[in-house]
Every structure is written in structure tokens, then in C-alpha cells.
C-alpha positions as CSV (number, residue, x, y, z in Angstrom):
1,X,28.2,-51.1,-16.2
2,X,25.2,-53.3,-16.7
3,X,22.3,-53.8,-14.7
4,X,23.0,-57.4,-13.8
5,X,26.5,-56.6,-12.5
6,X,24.8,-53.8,-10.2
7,X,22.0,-55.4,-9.2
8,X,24.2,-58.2,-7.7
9,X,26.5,-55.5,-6.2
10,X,23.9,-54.4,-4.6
11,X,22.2,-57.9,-3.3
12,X,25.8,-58.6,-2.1
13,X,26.2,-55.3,-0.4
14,X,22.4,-55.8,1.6
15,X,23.1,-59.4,2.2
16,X,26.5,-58.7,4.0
17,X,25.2,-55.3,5.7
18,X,22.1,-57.8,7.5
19,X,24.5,-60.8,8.7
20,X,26.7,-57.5,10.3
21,X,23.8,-55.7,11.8
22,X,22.6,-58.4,13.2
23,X,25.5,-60.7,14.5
24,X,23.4,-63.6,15.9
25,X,22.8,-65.1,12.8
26,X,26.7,-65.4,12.0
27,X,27.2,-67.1,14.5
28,X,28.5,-71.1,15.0
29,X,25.9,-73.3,15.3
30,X,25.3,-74.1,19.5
31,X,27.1,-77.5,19.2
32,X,30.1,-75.9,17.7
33,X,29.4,-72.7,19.9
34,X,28.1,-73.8,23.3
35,X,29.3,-76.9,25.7
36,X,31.7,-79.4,24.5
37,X,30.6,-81.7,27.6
38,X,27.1,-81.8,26.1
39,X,25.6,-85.1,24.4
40,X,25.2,-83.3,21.1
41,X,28.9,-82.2,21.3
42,X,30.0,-85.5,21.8
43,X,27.8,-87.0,19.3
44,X,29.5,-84.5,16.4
45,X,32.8,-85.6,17.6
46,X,32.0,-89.2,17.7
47,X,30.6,-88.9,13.9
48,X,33.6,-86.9,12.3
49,X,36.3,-89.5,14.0
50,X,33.7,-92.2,12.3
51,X,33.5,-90.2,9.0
52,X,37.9,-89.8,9.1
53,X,38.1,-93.3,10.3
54,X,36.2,-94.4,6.9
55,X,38.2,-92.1,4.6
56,X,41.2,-93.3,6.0
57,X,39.7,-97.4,5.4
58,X,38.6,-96.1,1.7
59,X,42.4,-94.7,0.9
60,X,44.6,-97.7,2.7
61,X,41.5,-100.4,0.5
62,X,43.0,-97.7,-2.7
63,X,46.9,-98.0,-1.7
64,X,46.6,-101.9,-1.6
65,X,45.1,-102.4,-4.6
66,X,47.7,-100.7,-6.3
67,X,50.4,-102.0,-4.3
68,X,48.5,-105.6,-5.1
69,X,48.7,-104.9,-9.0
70,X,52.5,-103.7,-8.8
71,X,53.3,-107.0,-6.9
72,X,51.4,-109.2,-9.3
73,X,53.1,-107.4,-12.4
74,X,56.6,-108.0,-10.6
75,X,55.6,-111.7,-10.4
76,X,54.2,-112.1,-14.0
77,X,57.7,-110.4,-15.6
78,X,60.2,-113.0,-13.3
79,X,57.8,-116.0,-14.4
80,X,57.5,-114.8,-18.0
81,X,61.7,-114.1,-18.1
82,X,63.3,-117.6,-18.5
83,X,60.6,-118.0,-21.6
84,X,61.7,-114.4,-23.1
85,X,65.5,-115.8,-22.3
86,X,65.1,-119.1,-24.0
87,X,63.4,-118.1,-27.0
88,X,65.9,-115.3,-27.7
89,X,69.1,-118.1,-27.2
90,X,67.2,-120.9,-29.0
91,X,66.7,-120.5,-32.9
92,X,62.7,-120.5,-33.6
93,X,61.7,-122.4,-36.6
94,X,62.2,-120.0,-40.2
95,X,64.1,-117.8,-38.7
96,X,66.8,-116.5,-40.7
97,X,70.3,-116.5,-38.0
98,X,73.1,-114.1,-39.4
């Protein structure tokens, strides 16, 4: 074994024996620990329903835009068919028809 791969081994093995020996510092944070009817408590949960309320904004703005692009493809083949249609039946100019 190398020394690295030891020497980590070892910084893992002190890191995790501290955070058991003492159990205070694995603990939650006191918002996440303590009251829920306290003002920080409400102020997390008002910030994560404002941070999933924006994620949800940001992938509905994403959806429509593709949905948007679909619908405006759609449109551009129906309009662009009678043309496709009438060139095919109508001889062009130095074409050759078998």
C-alpha cells in the first residue's frame, strides 16, 4: 500500500472517530433541529416553497417553448403542403416527364 492511500485511511478514520465522540457537532442545524413555530423556521420554509415555486416557473417557461416550436413546425408543414402538392402534379419547366 502507498503512503497516500494510508494516510487518507487514516484522516478518514480520525475525522469520523471526532464527529462520533462528540455527537453535538453532527447534529441538524437548530432551525432544522429545534422549533418549527419559530420565525427562523418559518422563514426556511417560506424560502424553499419560493426556491420550488421558481423551479417549477423555469421548467413549465422550458415545456412551452418546446411545445411553442412543435406547434409552429406543425403550422409551417400544412402551409408549406398545397405548394409541395402542386409542384409535384404540375410539370416544372425542363423537366423531363416519363
Amino acid at each position: 500500500m502507498t503512503s497516500g492511500f494510508v494516510f487518507s485511511c487514516f484522516r478518514v478514520f480520525v475525522v469520523s472517530f471526532v464527529m462520533l465522540s462528540v455527537p453535538r457537532i453532527a447534529l441538524a442545524c437548530p432551525v432544522c433541529f429545534g422549533n418549527s413555530d419559530a420565525p427562523m423556521a418559518k422563514a426556511t420554509n417560506t424560502g424553499i416553497i419560493f426556491m420550488l415555486v421558481i423551479v417549477g416557473l423555469m421548467l413549465t417557461a422550458f415545456a412551452s417553448f418546446f411545445i411553442y416550436l412543435i406547434r409552429r413546425a406543425n403550422r409551417v408543414a400544412v402551409d408549406a403542403a398545397p405548394a409541395a402538392e402542386a409542384a409535384r402534379l404540375a410539370p416544372s419547366e425542363g423537366t423531363a416527364q416519363c
